[in-house]
N, C-alpha and C positions, 0 to 999 in steps of 0.2 A: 504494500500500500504506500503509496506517494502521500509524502507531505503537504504537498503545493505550492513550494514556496521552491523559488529558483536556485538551482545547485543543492536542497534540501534534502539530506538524506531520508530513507523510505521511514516510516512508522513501524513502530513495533503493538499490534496489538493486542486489543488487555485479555490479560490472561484467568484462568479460573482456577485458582488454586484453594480450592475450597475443602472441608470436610465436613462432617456432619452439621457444622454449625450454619451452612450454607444452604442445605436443604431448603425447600419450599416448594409448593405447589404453583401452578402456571398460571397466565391468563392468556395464554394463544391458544383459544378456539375450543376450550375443555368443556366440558359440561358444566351445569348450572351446583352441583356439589360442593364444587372445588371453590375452597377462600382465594381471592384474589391476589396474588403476587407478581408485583410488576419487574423482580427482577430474573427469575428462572422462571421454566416450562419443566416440572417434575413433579413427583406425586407423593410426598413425603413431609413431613413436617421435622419439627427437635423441638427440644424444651430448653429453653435459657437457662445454665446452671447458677447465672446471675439473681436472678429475678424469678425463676422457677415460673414461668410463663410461658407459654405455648407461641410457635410463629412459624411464617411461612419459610423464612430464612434468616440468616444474619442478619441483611440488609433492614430487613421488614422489622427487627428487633431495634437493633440503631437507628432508624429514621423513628420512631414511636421513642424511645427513652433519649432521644436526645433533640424530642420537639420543642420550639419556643415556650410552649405550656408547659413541659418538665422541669421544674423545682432545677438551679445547676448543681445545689449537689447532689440531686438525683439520678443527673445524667449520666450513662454508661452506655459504653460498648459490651458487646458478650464478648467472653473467654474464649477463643477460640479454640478448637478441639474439645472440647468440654462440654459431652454432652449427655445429660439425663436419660433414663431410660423414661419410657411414658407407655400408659395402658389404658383402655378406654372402658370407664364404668359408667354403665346407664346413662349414656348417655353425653359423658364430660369425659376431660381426659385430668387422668389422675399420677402426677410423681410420681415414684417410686423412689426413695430418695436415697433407701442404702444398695443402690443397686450401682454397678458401672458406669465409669464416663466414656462414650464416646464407643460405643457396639454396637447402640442399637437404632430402630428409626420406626418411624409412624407410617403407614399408609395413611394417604389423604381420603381414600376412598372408603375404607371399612373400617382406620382407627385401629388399627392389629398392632401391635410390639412386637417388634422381632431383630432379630440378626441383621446387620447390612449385608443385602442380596439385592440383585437388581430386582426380581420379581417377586411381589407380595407372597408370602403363607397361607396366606389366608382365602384372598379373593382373586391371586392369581393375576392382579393388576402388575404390567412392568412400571416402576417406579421413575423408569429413566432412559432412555433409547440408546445411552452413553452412560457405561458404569465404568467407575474406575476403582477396584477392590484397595488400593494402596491408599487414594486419597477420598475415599468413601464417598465419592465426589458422584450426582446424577445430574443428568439433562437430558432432555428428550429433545432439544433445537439440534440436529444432526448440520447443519446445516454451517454451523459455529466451527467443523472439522477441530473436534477436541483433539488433545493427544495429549500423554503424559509424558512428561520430561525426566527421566531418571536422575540428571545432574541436577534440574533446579529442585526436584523433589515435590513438586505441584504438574499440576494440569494446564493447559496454556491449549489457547483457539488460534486456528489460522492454519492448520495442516500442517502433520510435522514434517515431509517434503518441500516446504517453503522455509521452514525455519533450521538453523542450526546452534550447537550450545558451545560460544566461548568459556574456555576453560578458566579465562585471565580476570575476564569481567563479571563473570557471573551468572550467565543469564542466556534468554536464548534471542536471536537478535534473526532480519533478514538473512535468507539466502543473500540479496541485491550485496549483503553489508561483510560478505565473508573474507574477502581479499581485500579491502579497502577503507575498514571501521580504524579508528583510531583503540587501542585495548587501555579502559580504563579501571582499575580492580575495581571490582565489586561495583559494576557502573550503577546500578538499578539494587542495591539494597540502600538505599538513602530517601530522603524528603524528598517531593518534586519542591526546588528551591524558591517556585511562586508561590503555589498554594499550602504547601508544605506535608500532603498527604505522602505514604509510603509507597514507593515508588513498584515496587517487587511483586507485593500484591494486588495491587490496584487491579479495580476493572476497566480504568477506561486507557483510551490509547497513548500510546507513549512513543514519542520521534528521538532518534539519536543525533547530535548536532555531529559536526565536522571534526569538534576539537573532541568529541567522546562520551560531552557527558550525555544527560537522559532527563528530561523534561515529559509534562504531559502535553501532549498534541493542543488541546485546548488551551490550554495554557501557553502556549507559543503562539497560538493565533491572536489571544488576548495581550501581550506584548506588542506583536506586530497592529494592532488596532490603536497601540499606544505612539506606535514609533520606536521600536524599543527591536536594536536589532542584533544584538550582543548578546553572546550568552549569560546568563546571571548569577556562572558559578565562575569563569575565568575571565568572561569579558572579550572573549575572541568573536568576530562576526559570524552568524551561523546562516549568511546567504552572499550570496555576490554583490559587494559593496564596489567592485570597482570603476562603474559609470558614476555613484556617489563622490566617489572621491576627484575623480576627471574631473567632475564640475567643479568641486571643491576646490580643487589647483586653479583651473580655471578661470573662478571668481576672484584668487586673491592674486591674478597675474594681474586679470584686467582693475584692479584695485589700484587709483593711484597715490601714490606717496605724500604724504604730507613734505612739504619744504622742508628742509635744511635750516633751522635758525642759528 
């Protein structure tokens, strides 16, 4: 995926490195059952070991405890990997609270506890069109070309025939970017230096500049809305400034001299 921006190296995009904390149920085109979740398409739910509260996924849990109407010292993230077993009584779903973190998962459809398997126990519902038993990871969007990455140790979209993993930086970068990235350690475990979220997991996309480092894609377009064409961790241009600076000569040829006093 291209950046857009001239000389701009390609995009890296966002990856899914989830686990059970990530679960949720979909809203692309499921039945009138299913709670709405606008971040995944899967069939499974977790319970917050936080807050011991039921949701569709991580995401769905952090946008709800960390709403404007949330008290701040109430706000939280879930624990990641940390997850409750849950069982459905009469009707509700009910903790189990000296049970295991992080084994089990809920169908969306009949409320069963069970093992992480791709296909429900119970009702035989697949939870996920894309299972990945390492990072207990489901989606049913096939279309995302999941794959797992043994060196980053998560799940990452974009087909892993387009992507490759440096060893040096960390991370799994274009093909476009194999012969010709600049090797930053550990480019992509740090803040995006705008908005300051984690760069590694994030979901949404992420462009590599010139000089190496790793920014979020959005986040580069909102600089450039600024005027802002420098990277924001070393300061080197991360597009072709050099008609910029022509002018720039340019202006201060045709610039005349104040006199001699």
């Amino acid at each position: 995926m291209e950046s857009g921006l001239d000389g701009q190296m390609p995009t890296h995009r966002h990856q899914e490195d989830e686990s059970l904390t990530e679960m949720g149920s979909g809203r692309f085109g499921y039945s009138s059952w299913e709670i709405l979740c606008s971040h995944y398409r899967r069939k499974c739910k977790i319970r917050a070991p936080c807050c011991d509260e039921i949701f569709d996924c991580r995401h769905c849990h952090n946008e709800a405890k960390n709403a404007i109407e949330v008290h701040p010292i109430d706000r939280h993230d879930v624990p990641r990997h940390e997850i409750k077993r849950v069982g459905k009584v009469i009707g509700f779903y009910k903790g189990i609270k000296d049970a295991d973190f992080g084994d089990k998962v809920i169908c969306s459809l009949c409320g069963t506890e069970q093992d992480v398997q791709q296909n429900c126990i119970h009702c035989g519902e697949c939870m996920g069109k894309y299972f990945c038993s390492i990072c207990k990871f489901f989606d049913d969007d096939v279309s995302k070309q999941i794959y797992h990455c043994n060196e980053c140790g998560i799940c990452r979209t974009g087909g892993e025939e387009n992507f490759f993993h440096c060893d040096k930086c960390g991370c799994c970068y274009s093909t476009a970017l194999k012969d010709s990235h600049n090797c930053v350690e550990r480019a992509m475990h740090h803040n995006c230096p705008v908005c300051f979220e984690y760069l590694f997991d994030t979901t949404k996309d992420i462009t590599v500049l010139h000089c190496g480092h790793t920014i979020h894609f959005e986040c580069l377009k909102e600089m450039e809305r600024h005027f802002q064409y420098s990277c924001p961790v070393c300061l080197k241009s991360y597009c072709d400034m050099s008609r910029v600076w022509e002018k720039l000569d340019l202006e201060v040829t045709l610039t005349p001299m104040p006199p001699m006093v």
